[in-house]
N, C-alpha and C positions, 0 to 999 in steps of 0.2 A: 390302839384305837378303841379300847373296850371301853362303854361309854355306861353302863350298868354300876348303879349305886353313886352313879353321879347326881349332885343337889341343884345346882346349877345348870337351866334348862339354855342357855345359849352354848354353855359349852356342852353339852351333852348331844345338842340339834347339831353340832359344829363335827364332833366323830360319827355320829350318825351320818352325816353326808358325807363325810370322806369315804365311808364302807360300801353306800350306794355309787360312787362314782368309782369309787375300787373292781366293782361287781358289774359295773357298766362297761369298765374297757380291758375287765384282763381274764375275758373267758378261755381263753387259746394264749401259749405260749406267741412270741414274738416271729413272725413268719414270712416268707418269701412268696409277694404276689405273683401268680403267672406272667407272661407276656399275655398272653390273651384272655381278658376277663370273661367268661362265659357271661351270657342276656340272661334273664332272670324272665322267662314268658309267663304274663299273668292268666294268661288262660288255662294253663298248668297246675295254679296254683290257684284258686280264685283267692280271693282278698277275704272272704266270709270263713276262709278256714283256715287262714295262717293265726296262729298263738303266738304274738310276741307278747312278752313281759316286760315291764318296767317299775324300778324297786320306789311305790311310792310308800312314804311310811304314813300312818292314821293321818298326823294333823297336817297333809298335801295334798285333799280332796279336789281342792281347786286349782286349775291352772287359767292361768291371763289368758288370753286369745296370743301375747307376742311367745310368750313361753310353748305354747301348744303350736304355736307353729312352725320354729325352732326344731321341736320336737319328732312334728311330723315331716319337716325338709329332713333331718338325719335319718330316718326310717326309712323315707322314700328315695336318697340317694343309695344306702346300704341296700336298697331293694333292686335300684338299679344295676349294682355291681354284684348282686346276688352273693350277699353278704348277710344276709340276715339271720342265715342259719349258723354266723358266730357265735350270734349273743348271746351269753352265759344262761345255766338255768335261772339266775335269780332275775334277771329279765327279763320275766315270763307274764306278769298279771296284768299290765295295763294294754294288751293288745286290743282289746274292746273298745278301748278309749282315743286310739290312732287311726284313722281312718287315711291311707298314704294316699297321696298325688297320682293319678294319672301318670305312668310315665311315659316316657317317650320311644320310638321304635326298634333305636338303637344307643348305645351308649356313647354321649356326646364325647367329642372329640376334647374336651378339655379333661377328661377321666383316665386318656390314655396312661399310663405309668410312665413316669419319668424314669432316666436310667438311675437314679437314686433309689427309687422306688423298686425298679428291679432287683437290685444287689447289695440292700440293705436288709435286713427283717425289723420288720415294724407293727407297730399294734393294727389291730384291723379297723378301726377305728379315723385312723388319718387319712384312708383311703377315703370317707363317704365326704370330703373337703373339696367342691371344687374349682378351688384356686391350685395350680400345679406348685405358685410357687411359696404357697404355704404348706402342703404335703412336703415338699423339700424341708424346708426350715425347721417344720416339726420332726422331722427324718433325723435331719444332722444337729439337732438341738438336744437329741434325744438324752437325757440322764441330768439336762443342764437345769431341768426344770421341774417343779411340780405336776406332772400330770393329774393326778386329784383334784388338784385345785384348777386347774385347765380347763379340765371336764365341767366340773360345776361350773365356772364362768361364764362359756362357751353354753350351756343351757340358760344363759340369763338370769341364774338365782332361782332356777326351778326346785331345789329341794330346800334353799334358804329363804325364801321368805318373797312376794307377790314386787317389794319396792324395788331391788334390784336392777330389775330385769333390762334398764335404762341407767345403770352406772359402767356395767366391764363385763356385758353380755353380746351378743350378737342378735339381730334382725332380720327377718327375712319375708320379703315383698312381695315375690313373685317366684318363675320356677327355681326351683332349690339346686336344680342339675347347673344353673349358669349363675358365674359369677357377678352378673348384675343383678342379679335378685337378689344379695344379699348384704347388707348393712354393718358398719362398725360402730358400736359406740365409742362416745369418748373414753371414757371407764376404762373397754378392753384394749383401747390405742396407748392408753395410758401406762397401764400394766405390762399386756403383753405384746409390748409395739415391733419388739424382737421378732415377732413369727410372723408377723405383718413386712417383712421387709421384703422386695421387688412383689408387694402385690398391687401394681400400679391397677390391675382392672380391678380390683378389691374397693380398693379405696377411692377411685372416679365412682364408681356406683353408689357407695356412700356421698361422695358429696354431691353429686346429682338430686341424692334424696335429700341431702340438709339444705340445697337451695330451694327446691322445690319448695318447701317447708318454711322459708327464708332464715334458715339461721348461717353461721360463717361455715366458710367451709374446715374440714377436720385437717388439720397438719397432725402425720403422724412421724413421730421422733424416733430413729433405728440407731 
């Protein structure tokens, strides 16, 4: 992925995102969560002096409001499961820029670990998902797929470009910890429908929002 002395600026932005999404999910080898996730109490930590980083390159000043919120649900759930002190050094510079959610008093009951989750080692990364029965999927799917390319999706085209972010990314409405607050595009139903499969509260939440909205509802294809 050495992207140096490349002519060609889409393919060069194309390994450039693959390194940052490399750097996003594989700061710790592959690992076994507790049974019991320790609370992450923010009074311990205030929010004014946590440093997270995040690998933005020069020409990513901007973030949409749907991308920045994406952003900040994954923060704020890894902050829930007090995870945040996974993320690799090189997701270190955009913490100024994330301002996390409020969270909640205890870590909701949809976060528990599945026994997959128990007795597999997995990136730390699939833990801050919470659909249980998509942390499975991605569990047992694990080597079948792109994760780089996952990663980037799954941010809505945060480091590829602002149009994206409504083809094969993901949305999120409301609190980040439940999985009604969170949206599918067509895009990512499209692509990655596989990891979407038994996430029956996933995808009523999704079309909840596209009725609202009036459009059809999403059929996703497993």
């Amino acid at each position: 992925d050495d992207w140096t002395g490349l002519t060609d600026p889409k393919e060069r932005r194309k390994r450039q995102n693959r390194l940052h999404a490399r750097a996003w999910r594989e700061p710790t080898k592959p690992r076994l969560i507790p049974p019991l996730i320790p609370y992450l109490d923010s009074s311990t930590a205030p929010r004014s002096t946590w440093t997270i980083k995040f690998p933005l390159s020069p020409d990513h000043h901007l973030l949409t409001l749907m991308q920045y919120n994406v952003l900040r649900a994954t923060m704020t759930n890894l902050a829930i499961l007090s995870l945040l002190d996974a993320l690799p050094i090189e997701c270190g510079a955009a913490r100024d820029l994330i301002q996390l959610l409020p969270t909640p008093e205890s870590i909701p009951p949809n976060f528990r670990p599945t026994p997959l989750q128990l007795s597999v080692p997995h990136e730390f990364w699939i833990d801050a998902f919470p659909v249980p029965e998509m942390r499975d999927n991605l569990i047992r799917l694990r080597g079948a797929y792109d994760q780089d390319e996952l990663c980037l999706d799954l941010c809505g085209g945060l480091y590829e470009g602002f149009d994206e972010v409504e083809i094969r990314g993901l949305l999120v409405w409301a609190d980040p910890w439940r999985s009604d607050g969170w949206e599918v595009t067509e895009g990512f139903a499209k692509k990655w429908g596989f990891v979407l499969r038994g996430c029956n509260s996933l995808i009523d939440s999704t079309n909840r929002y596209r009725t609202a909205r009036g459009e059809e509802r999403l059929v996703v294809e497993v």
